[in-house]
Biopython code that builds the backbone (N, CA, C, O; Angstrom):
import numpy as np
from Bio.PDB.StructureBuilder import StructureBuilder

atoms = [
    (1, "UNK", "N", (-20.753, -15.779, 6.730)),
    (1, "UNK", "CA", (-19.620, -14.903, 6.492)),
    (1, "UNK", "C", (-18.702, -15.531, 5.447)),
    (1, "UNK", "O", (-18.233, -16.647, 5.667)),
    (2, "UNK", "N", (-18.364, -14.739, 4.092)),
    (2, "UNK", "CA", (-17.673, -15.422, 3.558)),
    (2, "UNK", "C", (-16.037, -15.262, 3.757)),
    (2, "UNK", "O", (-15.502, -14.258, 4.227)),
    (3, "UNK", "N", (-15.377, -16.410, 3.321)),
    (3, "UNK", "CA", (-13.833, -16.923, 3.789)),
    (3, "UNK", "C", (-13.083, -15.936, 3.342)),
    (3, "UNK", "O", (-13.443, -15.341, 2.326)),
    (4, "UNK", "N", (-11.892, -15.570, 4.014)),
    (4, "UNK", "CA", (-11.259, -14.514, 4.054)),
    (4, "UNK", "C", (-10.145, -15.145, 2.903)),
    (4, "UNK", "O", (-9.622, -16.241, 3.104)),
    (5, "UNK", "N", (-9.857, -14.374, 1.742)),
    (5, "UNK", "CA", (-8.191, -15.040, 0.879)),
    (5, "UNK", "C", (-7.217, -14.569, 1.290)),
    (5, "UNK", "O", (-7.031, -13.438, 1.737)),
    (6, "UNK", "N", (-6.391, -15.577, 1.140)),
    (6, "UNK", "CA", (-4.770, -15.458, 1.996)),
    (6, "UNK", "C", (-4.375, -14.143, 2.340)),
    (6, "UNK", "O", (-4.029, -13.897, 3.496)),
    (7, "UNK", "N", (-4.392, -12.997, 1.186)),
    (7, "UNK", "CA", (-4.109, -11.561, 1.313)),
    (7, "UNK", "C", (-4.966, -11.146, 2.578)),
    (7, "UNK", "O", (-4.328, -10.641, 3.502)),
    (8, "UNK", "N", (-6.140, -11.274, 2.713)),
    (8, "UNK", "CA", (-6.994, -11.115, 3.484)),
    (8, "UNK", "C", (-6.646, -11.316, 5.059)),
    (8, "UNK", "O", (-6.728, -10.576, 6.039)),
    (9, "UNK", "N", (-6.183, -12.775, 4.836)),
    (9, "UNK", "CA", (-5.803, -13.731, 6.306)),
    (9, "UNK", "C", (-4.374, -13.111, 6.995)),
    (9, "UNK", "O", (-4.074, -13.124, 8.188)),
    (10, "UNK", "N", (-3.519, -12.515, 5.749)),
    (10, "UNK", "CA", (-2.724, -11.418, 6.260)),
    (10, "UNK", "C", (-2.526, -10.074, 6.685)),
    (10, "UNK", "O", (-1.675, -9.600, 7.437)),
    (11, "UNK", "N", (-3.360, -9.607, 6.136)),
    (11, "UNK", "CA", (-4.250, -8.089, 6.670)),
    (11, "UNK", "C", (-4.681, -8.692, 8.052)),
    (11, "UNK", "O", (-4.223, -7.892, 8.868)),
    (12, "UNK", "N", (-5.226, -9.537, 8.633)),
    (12, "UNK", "CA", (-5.945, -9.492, 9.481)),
    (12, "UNK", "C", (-4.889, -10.043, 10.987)),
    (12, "UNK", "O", (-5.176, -9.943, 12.180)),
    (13, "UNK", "N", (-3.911, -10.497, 10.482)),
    (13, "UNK", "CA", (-2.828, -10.954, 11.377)),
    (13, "UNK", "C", (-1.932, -9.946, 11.350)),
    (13, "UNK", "O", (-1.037, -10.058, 12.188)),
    (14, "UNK", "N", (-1.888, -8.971, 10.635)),
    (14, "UNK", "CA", (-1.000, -7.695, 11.033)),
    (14, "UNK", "C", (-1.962, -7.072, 12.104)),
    (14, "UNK", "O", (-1.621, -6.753, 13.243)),
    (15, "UNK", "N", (-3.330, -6.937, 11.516)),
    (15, "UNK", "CA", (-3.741, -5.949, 12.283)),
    (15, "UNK", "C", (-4.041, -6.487, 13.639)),
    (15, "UNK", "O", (-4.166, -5.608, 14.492)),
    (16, "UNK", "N", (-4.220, -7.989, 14.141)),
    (16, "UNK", "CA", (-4.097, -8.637, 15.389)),
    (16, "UNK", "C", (-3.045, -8.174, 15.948)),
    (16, "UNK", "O", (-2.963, -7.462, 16.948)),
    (17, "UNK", "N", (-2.030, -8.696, 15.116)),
    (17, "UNK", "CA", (-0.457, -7.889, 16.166)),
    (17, "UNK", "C", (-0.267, -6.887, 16.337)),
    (17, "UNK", "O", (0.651, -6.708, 17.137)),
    (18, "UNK", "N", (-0.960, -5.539, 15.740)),
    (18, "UNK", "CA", (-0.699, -4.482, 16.147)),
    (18, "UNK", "C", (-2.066, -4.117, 17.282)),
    (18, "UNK", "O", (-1.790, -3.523, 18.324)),
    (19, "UNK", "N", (-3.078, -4.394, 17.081)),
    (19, "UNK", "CA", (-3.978, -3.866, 17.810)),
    (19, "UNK", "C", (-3.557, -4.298, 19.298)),
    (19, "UNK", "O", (-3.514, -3.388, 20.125)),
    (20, "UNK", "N", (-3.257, -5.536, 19.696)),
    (20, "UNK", "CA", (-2.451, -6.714, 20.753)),
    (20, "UNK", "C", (-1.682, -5.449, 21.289)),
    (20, "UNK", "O", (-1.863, -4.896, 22.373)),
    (21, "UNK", "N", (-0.954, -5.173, 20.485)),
    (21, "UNK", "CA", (0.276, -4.282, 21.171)),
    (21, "UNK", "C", (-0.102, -3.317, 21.782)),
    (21, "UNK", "O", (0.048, -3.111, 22.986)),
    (22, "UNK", "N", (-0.815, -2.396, 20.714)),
    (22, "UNK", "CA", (-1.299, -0.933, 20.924)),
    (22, "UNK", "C", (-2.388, -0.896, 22.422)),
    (22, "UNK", "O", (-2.473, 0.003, 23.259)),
    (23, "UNK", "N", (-3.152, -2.255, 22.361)),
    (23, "UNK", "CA", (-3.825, -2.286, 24.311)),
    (23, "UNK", "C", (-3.566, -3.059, 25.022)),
    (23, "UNK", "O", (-4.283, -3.590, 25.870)),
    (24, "UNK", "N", (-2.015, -3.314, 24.665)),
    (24, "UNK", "CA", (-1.482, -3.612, 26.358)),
    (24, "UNK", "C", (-0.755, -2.559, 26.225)),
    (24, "UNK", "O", (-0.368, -2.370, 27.378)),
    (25, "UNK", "N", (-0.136, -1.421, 25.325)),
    (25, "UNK", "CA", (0.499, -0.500, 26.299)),
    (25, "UNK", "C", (-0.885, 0.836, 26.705)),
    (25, "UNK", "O", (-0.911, 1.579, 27.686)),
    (26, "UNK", "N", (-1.795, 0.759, 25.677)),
    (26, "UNK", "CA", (-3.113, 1.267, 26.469)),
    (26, "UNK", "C", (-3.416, 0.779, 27.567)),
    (26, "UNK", "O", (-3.314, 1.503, 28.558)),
    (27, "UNK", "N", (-3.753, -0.220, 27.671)),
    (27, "UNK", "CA", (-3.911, -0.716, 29.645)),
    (27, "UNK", "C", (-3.112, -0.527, 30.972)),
    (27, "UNK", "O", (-3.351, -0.582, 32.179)),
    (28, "UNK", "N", (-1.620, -0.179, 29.835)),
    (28, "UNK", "CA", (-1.151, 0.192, 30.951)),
    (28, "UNK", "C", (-0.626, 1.678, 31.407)),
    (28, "UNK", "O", (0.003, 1.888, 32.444)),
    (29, "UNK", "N", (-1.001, 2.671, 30.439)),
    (29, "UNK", "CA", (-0.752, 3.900, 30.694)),
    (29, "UNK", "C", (-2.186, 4.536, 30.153)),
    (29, "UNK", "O", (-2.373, 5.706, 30.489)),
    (30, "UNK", "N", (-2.688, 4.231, 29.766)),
    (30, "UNK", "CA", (-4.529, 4.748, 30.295)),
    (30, "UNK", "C", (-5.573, 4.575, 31.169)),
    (30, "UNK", "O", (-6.493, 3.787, 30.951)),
    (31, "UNK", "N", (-5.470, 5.383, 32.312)),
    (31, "UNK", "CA", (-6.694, 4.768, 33.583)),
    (31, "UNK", "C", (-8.099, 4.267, 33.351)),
    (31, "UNK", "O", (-8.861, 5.219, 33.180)),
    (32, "UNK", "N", (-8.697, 3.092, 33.287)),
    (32, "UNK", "CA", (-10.484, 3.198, 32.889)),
    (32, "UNK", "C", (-10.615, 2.466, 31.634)),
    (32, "UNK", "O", (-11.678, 1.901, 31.377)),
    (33, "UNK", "N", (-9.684, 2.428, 30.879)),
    (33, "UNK", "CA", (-9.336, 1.612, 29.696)),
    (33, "UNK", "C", (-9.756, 0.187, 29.883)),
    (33, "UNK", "O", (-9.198, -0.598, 30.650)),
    (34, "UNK", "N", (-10.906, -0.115, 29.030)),
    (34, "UNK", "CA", (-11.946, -1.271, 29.238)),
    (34, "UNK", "C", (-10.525, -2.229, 28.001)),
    (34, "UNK", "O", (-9.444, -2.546, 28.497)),
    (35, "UNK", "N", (-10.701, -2.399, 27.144)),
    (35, "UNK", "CA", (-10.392, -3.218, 26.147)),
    (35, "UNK", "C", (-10.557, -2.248, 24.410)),
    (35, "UNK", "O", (-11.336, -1.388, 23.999)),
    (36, "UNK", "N", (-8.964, -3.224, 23.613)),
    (36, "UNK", "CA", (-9.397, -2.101, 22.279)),
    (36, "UNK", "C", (-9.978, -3.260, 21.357)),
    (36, "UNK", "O", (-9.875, -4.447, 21.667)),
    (37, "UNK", "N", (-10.463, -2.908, 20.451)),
    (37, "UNK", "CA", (-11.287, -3.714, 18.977)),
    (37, "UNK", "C", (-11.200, -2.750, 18.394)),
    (37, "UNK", "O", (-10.977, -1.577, 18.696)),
    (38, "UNK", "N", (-11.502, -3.603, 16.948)),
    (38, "UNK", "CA", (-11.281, -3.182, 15.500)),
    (38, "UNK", "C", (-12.716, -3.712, 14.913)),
    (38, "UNK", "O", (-13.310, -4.773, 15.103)),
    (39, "UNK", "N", (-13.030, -2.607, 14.158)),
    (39, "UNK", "CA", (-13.102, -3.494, 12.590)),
    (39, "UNK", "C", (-12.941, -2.697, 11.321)),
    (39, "UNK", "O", (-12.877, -1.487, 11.106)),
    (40, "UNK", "N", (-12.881, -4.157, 10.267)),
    (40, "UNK", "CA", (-12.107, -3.503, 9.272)),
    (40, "UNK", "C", (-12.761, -4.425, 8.258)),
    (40, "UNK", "O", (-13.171, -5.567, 8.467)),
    (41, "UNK", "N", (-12.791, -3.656, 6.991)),
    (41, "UNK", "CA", (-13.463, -4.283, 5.598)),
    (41, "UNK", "C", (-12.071, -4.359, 4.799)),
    (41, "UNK", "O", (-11.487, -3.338, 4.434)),
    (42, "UNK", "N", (-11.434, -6.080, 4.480)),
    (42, "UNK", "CA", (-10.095, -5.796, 4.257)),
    (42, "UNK", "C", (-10.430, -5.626, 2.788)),
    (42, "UNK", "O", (-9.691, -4.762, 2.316)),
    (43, "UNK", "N", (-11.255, -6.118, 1.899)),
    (43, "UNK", "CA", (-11.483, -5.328, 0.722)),
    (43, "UNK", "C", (-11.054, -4.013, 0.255)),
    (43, "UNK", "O", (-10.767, -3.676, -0.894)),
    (44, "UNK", "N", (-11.055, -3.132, 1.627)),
    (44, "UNK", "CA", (-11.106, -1.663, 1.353)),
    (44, "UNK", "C", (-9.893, -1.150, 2.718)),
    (44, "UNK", "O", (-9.898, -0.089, 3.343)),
    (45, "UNK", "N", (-8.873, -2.401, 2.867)),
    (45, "UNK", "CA", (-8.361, -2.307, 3.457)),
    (45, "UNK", "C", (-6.983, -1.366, 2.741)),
    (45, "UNK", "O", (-6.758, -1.376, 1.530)),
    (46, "UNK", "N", (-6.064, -0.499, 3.859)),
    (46, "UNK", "CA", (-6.451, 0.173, 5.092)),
    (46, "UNK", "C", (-7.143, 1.259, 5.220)),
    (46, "UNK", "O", (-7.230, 1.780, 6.332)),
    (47, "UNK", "N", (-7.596, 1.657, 4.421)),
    (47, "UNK", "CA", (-8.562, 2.900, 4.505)),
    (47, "UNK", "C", (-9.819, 2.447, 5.463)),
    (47, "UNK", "O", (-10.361, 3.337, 6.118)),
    (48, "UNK", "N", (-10.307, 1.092, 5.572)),
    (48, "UNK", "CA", (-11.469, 0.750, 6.416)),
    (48, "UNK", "C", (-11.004, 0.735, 7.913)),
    (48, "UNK", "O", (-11.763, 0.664, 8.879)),
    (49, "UNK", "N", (-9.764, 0.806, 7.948)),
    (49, "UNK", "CA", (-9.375, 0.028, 9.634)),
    (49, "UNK", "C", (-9.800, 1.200, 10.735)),
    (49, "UNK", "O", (-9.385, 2.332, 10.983)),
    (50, "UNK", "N", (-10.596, 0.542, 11.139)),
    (50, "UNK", "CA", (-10.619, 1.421, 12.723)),
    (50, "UNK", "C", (-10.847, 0.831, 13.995)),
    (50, "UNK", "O", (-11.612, -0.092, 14.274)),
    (51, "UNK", "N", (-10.010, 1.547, 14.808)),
    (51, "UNK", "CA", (-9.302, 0.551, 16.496)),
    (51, "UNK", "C", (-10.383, 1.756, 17.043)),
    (51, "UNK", "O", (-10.441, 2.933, 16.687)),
    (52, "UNK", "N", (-11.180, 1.058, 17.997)),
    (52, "UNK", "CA", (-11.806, 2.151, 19.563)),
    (52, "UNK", "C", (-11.056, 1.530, 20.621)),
    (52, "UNK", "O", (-10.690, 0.358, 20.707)),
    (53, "UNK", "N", (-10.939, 2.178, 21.157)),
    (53, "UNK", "CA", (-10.865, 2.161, 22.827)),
    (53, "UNK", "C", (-11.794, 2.582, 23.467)),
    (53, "UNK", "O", (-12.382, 3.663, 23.469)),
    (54, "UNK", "N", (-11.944, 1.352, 24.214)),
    (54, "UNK", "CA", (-13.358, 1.347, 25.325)),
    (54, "UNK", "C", (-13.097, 1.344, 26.551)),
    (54, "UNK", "O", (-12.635, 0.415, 27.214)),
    (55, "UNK", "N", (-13.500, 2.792, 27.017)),
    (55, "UNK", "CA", (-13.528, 2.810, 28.272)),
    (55, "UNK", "C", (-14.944, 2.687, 29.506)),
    (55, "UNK", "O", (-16.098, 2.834, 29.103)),
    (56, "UNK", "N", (-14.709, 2.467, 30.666)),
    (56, "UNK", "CA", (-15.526, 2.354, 31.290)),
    (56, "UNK", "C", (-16.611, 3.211, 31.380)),
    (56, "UNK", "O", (-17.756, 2.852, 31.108)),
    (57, "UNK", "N", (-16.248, 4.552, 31.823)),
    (57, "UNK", "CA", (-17.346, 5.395, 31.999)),
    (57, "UNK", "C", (-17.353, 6.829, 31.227)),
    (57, "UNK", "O", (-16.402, 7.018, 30.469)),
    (58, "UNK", "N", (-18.222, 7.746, 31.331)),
    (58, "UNK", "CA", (-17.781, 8.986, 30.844)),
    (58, "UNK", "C", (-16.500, 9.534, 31.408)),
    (58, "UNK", "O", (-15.428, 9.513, 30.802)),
    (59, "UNK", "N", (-16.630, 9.878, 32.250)),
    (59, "UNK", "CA", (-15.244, 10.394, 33.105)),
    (59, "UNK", "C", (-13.993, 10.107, 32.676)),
    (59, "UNK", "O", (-13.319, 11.024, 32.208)),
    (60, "UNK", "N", (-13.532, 8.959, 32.747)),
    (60, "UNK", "CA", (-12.558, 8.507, 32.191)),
    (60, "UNK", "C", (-12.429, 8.205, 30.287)),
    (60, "UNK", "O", (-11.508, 7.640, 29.698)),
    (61, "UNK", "N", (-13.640, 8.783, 29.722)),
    (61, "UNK", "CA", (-13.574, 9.016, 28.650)),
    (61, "UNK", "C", (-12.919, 9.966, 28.181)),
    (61, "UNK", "O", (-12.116, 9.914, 27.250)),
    (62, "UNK", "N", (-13.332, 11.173, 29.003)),
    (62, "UNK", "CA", (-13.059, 12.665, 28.808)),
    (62, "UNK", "C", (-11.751, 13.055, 29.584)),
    (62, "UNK", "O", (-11.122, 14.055, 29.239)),
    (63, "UNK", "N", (-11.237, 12.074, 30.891)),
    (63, "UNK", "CA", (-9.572, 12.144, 31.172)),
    (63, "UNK", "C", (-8.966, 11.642, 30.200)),
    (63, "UNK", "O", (-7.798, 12.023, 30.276)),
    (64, "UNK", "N", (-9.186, 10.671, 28.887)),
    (64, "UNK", "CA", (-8.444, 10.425, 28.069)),
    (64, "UNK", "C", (-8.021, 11.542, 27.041)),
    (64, "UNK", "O", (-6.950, 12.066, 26.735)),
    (65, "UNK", "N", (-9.588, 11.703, 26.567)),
    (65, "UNK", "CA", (-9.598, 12.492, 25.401)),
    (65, "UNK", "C", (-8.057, 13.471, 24.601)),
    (65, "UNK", "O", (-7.692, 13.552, 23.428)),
    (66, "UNK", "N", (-7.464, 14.099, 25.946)),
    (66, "UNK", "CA", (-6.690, 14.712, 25.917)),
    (66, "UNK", "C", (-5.061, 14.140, 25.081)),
    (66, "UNK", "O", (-4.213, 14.752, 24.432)),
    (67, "UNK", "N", (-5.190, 12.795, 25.475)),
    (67, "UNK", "CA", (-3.827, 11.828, 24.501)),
    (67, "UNK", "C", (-4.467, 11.378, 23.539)),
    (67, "UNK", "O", (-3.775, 10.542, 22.959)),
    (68, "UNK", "N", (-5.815, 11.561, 22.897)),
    (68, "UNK", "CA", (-6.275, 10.794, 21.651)),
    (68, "UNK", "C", (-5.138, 10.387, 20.492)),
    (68, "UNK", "O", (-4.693, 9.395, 19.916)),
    (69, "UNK", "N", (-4.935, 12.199, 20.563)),
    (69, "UNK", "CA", (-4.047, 12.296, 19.405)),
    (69, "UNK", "C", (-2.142, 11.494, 19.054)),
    (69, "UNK", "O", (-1.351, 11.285, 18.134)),
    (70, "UNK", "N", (-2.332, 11.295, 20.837)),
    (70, "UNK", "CA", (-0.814, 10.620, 20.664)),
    (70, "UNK", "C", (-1.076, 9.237, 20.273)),
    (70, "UNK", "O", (-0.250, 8.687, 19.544)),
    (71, "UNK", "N", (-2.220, 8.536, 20.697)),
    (71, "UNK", "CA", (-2.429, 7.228, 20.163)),
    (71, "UNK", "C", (-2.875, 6.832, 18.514)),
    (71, "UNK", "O", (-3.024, 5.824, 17.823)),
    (72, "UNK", "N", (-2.951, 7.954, 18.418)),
    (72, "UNK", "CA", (-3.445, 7.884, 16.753)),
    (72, "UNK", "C", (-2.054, 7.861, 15.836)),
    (72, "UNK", "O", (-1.828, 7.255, 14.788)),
    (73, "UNK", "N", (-1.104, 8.855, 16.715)),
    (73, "UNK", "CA", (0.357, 8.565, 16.190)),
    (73, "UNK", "C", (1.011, 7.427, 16.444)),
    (73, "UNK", "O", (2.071, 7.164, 15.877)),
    (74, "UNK", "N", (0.425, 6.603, 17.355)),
    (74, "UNK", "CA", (1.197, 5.352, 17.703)),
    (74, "UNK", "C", (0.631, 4.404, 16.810)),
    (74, "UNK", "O", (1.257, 3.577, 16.147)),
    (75, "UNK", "N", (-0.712, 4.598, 16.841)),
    (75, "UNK", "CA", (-0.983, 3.432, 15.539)),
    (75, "UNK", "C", (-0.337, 3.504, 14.612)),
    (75, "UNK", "O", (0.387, 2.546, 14.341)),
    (76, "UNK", "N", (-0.348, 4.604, 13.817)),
    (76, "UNK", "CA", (0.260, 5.442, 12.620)),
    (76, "UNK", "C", (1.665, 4.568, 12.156)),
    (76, "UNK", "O", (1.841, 3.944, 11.110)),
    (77, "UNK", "N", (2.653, 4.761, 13.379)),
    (77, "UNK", "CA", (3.472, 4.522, 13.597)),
    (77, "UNK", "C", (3.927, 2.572, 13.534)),
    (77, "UNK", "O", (4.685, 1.808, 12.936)),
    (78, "UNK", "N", (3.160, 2.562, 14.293)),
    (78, "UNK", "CA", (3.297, 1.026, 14.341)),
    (78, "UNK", "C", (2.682, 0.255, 13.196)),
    (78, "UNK", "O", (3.189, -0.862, 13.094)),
    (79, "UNK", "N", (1.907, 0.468, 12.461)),
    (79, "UNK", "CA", (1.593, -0.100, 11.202)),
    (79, "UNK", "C", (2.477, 0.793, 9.789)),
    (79, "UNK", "O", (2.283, 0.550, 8.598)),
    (80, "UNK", "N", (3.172, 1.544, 10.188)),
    (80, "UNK", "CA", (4.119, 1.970, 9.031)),
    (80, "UNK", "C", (5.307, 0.537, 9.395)),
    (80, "UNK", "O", (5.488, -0.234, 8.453)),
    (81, "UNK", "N", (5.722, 0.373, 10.134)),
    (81, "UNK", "CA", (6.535, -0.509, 11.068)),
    (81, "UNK", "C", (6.028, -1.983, 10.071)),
    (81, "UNK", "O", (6.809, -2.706, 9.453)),
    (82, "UNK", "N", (4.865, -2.106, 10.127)),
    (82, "UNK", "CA", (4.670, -3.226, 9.246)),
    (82, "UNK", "C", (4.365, -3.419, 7.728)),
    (82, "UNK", "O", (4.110, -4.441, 7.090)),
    (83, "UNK", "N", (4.493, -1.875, 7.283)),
    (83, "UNK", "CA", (4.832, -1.900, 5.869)),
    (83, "UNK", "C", (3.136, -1.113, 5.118)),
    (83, "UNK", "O", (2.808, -1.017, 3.935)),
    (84, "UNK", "N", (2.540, -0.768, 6.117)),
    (84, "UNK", "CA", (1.028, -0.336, 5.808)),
    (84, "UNK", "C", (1.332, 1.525, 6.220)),
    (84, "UNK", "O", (2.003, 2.243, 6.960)),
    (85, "UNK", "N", (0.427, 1.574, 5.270)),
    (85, "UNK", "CA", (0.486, 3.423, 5.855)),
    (85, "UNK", "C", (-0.940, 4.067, 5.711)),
    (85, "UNK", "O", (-1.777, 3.857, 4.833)),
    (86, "UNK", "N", (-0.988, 4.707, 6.542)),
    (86, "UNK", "CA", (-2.732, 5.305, 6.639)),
    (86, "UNK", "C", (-2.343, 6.659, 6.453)),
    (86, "UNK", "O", (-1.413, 7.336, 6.890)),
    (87, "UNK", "N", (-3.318, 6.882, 5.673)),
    (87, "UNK", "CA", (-2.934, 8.488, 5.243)),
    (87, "UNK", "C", (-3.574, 9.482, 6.108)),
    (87, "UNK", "O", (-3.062, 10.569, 6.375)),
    (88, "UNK", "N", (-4.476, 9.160, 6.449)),
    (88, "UNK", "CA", (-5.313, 9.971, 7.604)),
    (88, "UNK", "C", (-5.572, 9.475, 9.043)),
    (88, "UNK", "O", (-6.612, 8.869, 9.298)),
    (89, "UNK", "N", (-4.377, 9.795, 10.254)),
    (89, "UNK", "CA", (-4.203, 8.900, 10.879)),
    (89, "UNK", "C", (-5.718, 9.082, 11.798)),
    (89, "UNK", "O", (-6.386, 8.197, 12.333)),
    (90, "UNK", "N", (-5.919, 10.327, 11.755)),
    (90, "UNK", "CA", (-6.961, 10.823, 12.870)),
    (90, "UNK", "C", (-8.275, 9.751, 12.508)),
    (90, "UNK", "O", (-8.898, 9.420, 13.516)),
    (91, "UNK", "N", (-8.754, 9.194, 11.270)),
    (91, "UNK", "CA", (-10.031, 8.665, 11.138)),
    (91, "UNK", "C", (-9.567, 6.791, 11.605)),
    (91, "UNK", "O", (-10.264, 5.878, 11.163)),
    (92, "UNK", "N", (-8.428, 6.525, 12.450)),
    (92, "UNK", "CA", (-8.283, 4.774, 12.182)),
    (92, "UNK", "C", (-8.205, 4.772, 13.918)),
    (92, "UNK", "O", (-8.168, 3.706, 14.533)),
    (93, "UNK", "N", (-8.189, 5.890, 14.499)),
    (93, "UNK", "CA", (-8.075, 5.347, 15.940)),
    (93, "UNK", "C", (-9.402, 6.376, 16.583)),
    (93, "UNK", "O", (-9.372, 7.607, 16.588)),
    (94, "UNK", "N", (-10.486, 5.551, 17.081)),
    (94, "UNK", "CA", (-11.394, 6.313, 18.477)),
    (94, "UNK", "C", (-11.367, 6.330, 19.879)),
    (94, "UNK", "O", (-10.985, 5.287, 20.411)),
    (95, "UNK", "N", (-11.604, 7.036, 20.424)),
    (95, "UNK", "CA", (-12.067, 6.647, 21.998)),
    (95, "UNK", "C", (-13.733, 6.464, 22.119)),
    (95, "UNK", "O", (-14.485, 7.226, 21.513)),
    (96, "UNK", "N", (-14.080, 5.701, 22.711)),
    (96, "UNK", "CA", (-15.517, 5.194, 22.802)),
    (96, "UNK", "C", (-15.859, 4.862, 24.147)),
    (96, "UNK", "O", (-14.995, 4.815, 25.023)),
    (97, "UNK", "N", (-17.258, 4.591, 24.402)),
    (97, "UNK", "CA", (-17.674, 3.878, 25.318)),
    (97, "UNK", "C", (-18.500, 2.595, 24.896)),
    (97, "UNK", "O", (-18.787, 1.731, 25.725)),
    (98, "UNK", "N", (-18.823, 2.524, 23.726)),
    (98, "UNK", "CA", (-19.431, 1.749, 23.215)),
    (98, "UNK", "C", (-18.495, -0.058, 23.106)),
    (98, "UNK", "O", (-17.275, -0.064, 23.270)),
    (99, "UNK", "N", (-19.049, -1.053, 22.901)),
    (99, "UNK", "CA", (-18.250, -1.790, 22.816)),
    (99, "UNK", "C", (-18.550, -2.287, 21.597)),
    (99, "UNK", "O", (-19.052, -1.554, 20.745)),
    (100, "UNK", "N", (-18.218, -3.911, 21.298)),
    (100, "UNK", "CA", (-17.680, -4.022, 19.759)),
    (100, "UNK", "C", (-19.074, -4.678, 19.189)),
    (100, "UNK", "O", (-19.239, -5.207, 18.090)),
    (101, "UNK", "N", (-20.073, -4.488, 20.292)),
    (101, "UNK", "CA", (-21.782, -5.463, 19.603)),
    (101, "UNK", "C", (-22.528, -4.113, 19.948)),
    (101, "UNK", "O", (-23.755, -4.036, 19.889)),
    (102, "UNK", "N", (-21.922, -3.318, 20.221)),
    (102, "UNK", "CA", (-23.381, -2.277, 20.078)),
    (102, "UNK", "C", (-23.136, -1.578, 19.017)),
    (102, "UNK", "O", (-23.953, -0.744, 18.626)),
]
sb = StructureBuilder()
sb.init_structure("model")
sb.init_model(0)
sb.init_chain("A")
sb.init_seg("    ")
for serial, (resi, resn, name, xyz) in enumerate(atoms, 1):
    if name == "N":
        sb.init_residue(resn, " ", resi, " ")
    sb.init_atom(name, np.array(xyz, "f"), 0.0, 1.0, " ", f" {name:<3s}", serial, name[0])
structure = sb.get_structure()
C-alpha cells in the first residue's frame, strides 16, 4: 500500500472524527446497528467517501431503512462542520449488511 501525503493523512483524520461520531450516535439511536466503516480513495477525495452501516440482520436492516435519509443529512452536515462538502449527500452514506472484508 502506498504512503498516504500529509493532505492525505488529513483527509483521513477528518474522516476518522467524523465517522467516530456519526456511530456512536448510530449505536445509540439505531436498534441492530453492528458497527460503521468507510472507504475512501483520498485522491478522488470527497467524491470517493462512503460510510455503511452494518447491521446485524435483515430485519433490522429494513427497521432502519426508513431514517437512511436523516443520516445522510447528518453526515452532510457534520463534514460541512469540517470545512468539506459533498454535493450528493445520498451516494456517501449506506445501510448494509455486509461488512468492511466482504
Amino acid at each position: 500500500m502506498k504512503k498516504l501525503s500529509k493532505v492525505q493523512q488529513k483527509q483521513q483524520a477528518l474522516v476518522l472524527t467524523v465517522a467516530d461520531a456519526i456511530e456512536e450516535q448510530a449505536r445509540a439511536e439505531i436498534p441492530g446497528m453492528v458497527q460503521c466503516w468507510f472507504d475512501v480513495e483520498y485522491h478522488l477525495f470527497p467524491g470517493s467517501l462512503l460510510l455503511c452501516f452494518q447491521f446485524e440482520d435483515q430485519a433490522t436492516l429494513n427497521a432502519a431503512k426508513s431514517d437512511l435519509l436523516k443520516w445522510q443529512k447528518r453526515l452532510s452536515a457534520a463534514m460541512l462542520k469540517k470545512g468539506v462538502i459533498l454535493k450528493d449527500m445520498r451516494k456517501h452514506l449506506t445501510f448494509t449488511l455486509d461488512g468492511p472484508e466482504d
